[in-house]
C-alpha positions as CSV (number, residue, x, y, z in Angstrom):
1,X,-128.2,-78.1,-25.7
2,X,-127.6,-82.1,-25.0
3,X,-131.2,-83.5,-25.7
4,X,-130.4,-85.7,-22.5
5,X,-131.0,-82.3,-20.3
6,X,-134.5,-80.6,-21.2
7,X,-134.7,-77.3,-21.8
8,X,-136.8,-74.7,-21.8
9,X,-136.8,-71.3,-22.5
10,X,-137.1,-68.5,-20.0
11,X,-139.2,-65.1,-19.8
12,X,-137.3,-62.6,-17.6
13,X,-138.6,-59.7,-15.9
14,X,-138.9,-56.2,-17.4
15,X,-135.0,-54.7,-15.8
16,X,-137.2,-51.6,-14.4
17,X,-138.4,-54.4,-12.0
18,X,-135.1,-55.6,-11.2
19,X,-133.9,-52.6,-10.7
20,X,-136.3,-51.6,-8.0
21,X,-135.7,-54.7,-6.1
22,X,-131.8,-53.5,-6.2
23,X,-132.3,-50.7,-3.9
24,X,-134.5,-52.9,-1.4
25,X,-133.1,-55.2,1.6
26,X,-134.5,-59.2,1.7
27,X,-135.9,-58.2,4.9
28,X,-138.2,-55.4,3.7
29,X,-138.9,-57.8,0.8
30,X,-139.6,-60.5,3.4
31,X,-141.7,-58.6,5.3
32,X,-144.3,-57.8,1.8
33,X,-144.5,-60.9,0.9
34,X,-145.0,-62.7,4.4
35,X,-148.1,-60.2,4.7
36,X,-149.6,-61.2,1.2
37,X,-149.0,-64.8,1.9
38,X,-146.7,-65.4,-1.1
39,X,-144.3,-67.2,1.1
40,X,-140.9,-66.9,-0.6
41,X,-138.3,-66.5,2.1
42,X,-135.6,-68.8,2.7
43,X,-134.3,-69.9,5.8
44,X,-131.3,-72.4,4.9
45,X,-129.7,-70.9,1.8
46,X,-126.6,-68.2,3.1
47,X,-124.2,-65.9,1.8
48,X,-120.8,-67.7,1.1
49,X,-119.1,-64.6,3.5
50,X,-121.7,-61.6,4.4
51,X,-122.1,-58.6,1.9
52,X,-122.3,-60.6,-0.7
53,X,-125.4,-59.2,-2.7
54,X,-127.1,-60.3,-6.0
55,X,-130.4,-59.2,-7.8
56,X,-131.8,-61.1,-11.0
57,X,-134.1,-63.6,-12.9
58,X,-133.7,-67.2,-11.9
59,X,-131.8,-69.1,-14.5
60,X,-133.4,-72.8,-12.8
61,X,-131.6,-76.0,-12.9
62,X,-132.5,-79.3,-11.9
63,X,-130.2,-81.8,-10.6
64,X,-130.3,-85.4,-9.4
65,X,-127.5,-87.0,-7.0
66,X,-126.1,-90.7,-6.4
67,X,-123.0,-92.0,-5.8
68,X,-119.5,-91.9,-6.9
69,X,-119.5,-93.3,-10.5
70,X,-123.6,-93.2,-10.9
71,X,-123.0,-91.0,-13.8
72,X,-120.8,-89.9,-16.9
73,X,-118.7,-86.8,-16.3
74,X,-120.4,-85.4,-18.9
75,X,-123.8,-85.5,-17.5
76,X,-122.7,-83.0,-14.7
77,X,-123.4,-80.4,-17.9
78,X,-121.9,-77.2,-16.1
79,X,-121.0,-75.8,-19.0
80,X,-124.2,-75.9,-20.6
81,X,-125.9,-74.3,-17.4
82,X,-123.2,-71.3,-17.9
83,X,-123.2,-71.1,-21.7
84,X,-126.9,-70.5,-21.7
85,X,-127.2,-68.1,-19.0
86,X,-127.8,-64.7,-19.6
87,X,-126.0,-61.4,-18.3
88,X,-127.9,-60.9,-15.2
89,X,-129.3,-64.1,-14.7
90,X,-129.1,-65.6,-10.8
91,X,-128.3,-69.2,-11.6
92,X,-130.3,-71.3,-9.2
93,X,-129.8,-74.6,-8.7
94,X,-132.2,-77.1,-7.1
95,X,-130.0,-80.5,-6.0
96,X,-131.9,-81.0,-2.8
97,X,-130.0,-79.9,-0.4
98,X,-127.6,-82.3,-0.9
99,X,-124.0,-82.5,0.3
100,X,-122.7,-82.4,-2.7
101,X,-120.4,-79.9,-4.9
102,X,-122.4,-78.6,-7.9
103,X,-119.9,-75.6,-8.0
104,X,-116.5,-74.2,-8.0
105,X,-113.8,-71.6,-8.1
106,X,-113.6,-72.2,-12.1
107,X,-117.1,-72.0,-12.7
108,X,-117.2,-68.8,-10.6
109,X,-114.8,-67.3,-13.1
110,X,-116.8,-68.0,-16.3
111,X,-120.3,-67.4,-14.7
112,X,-118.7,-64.1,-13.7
113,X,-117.3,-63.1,-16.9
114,X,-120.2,-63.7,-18.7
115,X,-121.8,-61.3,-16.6
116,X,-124.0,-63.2,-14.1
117,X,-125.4,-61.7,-11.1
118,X,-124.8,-64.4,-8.8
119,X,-125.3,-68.0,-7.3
120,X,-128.1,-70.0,-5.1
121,X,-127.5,-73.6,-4.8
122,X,-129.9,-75.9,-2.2
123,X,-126.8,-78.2,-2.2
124,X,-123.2,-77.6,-1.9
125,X,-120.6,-75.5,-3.2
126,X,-116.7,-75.4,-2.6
127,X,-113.2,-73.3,-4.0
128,X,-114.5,-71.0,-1.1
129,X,-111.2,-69.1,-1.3
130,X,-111.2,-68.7,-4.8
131,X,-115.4,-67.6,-5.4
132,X,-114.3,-65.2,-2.5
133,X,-111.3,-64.0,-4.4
134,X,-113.1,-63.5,-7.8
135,X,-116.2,-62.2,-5.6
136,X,-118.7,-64.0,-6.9
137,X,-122.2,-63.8,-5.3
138,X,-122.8,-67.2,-3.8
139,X,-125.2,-68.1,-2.0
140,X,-125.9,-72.1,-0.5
141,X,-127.2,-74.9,1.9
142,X,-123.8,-76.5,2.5
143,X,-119.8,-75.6,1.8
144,X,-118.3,-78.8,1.3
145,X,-114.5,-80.4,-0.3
146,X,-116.8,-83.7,-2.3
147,X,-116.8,-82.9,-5.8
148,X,-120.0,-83.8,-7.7
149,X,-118.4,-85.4,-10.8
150,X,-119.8,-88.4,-11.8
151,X,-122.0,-88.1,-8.9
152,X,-124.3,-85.1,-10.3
153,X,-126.4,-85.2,-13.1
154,X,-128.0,-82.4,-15.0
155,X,-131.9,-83.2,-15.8
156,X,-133.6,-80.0,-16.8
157,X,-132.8,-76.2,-17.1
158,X,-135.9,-73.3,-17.4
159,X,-138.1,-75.6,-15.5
160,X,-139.8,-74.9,-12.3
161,X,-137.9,-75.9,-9.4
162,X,-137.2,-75.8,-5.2
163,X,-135.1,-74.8,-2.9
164,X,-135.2,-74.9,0.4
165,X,-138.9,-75.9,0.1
166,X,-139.4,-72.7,-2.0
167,X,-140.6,-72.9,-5.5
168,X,-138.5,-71.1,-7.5
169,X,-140.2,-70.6,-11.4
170,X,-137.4,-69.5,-14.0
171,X,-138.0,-65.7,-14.4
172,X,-139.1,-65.2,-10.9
173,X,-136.6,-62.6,-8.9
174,X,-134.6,-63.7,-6.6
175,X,-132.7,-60.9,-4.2
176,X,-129.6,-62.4,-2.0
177,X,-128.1,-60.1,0.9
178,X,-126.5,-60.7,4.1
179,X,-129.9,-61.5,6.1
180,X,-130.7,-64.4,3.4
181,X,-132.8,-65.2,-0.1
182,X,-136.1,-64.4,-0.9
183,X,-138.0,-65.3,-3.9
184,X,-140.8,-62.7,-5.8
185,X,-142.5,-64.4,-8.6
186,X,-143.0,-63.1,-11.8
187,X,-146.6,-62.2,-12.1
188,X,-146.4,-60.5,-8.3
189,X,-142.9,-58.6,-8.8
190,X,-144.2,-54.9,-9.1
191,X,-147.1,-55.0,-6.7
192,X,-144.7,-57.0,-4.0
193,X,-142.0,-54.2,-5.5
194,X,-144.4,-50.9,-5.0
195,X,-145.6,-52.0,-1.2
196,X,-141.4,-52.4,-0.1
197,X,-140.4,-49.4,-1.6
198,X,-143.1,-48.0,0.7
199,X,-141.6,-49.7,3.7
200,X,-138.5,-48.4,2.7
201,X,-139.5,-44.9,2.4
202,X,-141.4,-45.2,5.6
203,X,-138.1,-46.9,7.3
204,X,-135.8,-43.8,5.8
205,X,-138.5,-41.3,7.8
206,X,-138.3,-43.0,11.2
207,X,-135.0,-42.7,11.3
208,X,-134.7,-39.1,10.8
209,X,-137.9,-38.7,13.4
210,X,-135.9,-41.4,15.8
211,X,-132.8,-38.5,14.8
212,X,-135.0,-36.2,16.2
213,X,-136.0,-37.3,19.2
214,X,-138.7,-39.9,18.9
215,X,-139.3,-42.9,20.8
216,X,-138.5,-46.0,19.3
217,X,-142.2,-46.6,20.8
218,X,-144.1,-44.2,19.4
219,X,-141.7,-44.7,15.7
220,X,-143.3,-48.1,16.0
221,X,-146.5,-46.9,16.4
222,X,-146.2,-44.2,13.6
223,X,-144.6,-46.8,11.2
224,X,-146.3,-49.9,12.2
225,X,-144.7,-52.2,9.6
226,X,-141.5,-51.1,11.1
């Protein structure tokens, strides 16, 4: 790792965890942690195309913009960011929302092949055609043609970072779907985990009692967290 990019290392979730979340819907998710005020949701960050899913720990990077020429090629460290993540990993980027690209069709490819889960960048991405043809999870603030080289720099990976005014801590789980990103952290994963696949279950039940004839009025009533 370039000593000009600090690094630290990252504790991941046990996978039981991640795979609970797998099975749950960013709303449901949404809905726990908006009721035991965790925060967490994201309202800026989207799916490249809908149906694009991912589930995984938050590999975190840190970047810094400025303009054409502020900064050596080789201070965008991408391939550092992809070398060091790990099968499963969501690579988050924080570049604060600029509109920017931090990403592309190539780097798609690689992070793909070595097995990560997906993309969330609070700053640009582009290669649209080419992430959607490899199918790469990716999620962002902005789709845009500007290429970052020599305008990004890398300053820290495994540190704790935002985006879209979230903080995002590495480890913590993020789950992308078609409704959006939220973020669980670490230390609150299986107790925010155990009260959505309650919702769930209770969701799966009103709609065989709506099946049979309830009201959606009294379903509400009977599953109030509907």
């Amino acid at each position: 790792m370039s000593s000009n990019i600090h690094y630290e290392d990252i504790q991941r979730p046990d996978s039981v965890l991640i795979e609970g979340f797998r099975q749950i819907g960013t709303s449901t998710i949404g809905n726990v942690l908006d009721d035991l005020g965790i925060g967490g949701i994201m309202l800026n960050v989207k799916p490249l195309v809908p149906g694009m899913k991912f589930v995984g720990p938050a590999f975190t990077v840190k970047e810094i913009t400025g303009t054409h020429g502020a900064y050596a090629a080789s201070e965008f460290g991408l391939g550092k960011v992809i070398d060091n993540a790990q099968r499963g990993d969501v690579i988050a980027i924080d570049n604060g929302g600029q509109q920017v690209s931090t990403w592309g069709g190539i780097a798609s490819f690689a992070a793909q092949h070595r097995g990560v889960d997906g993309l969330l960048v609070d700053g640009g991405v582009r290669d649209a055609d080419e992430i959607l043809e490899f199918g790469f999870p990716t999620f962002s603030r902005h789709v845009v043609p500007l290429s970052g080289k020599t305008r990004i720099k890398i300053i820290a990976i495994g540190s704790t970072i935002k985006i879209d005014g979230v903080r995002v801590g590495p480890g913590d789980i993020l789950i992308g779907d078609s409704s959006g990103v939220v973020c669980v952290p670490r230390d609150d994963a299986a107790r925010v985990l155990e009260i959505s696949q309650q919702l769930e279950r209770d969701d799966r039940r009103a709609l065989v009692d709506i099946e049979a004839g309830l009201s959606f009025t009294d379903a509400l009533a009977k599953f109030s967290k509907l």
